[in-house]
N, C-alpha and C positions, 0 to 999 in steps of 0.2 A: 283149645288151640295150642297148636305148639310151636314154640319159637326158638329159635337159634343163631347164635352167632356166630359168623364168620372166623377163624383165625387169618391171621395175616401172614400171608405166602413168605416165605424165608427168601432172602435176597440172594443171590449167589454172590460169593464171593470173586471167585475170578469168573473171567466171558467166559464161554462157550467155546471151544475151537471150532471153526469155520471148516467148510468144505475143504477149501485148500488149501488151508494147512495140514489138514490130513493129506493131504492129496501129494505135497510138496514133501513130507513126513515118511510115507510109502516110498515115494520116486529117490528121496536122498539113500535111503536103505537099500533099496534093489541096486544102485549106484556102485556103492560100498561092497554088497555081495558081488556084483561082478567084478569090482576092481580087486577086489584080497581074492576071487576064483581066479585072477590073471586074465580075465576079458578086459577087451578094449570099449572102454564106456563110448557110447556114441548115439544118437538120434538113430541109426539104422539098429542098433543094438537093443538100441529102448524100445522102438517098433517093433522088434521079433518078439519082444518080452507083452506087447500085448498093448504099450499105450500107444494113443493117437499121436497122429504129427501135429496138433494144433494143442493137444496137450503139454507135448514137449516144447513147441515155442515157447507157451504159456509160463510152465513151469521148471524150465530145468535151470534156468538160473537160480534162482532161490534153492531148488533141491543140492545145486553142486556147492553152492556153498555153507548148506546143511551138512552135505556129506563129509567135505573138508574139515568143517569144524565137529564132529563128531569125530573124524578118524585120527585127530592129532591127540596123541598124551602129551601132556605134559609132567614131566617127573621131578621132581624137588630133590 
């Protein structure tokens, strides 16, 4: 007979990132792309780019202020 023991699964370190923070991740980016292309960010803008209108309720808050804080340098 043969026997074995298990090892013990390694804990991860940090979570997982979620659904929508990818989601919120993507939308702040394409945000950013259109704003330095000189488009006009907008819910209608967002919609031609392919997400839904209950996506951008959802998320474009968090995404805009993704994008903000991503877009700002700060230089010393």
């Amino acid at each position: 007979m043969i026997r074995y023991q298990p090892t013990a699964q390694p804990i991860a370190k940090h979570a997982a990132k979620s659904c929508s923070d990818a989601l919120v991740a993507k939308m702040a980016e394409e945000m950013r792309e259109m704003a330095f292309a000189g488009e006009n960010v907008s819910a209608e803008t967002l919609k031609s780019r392919g997400w839904t209108e209950d996506t951008i309720k959802r998320l474009s808050g968090p995404a805009t202020e993704r994008a903000r804080r991503l877009s700002v340098r700060r230089v010393a």
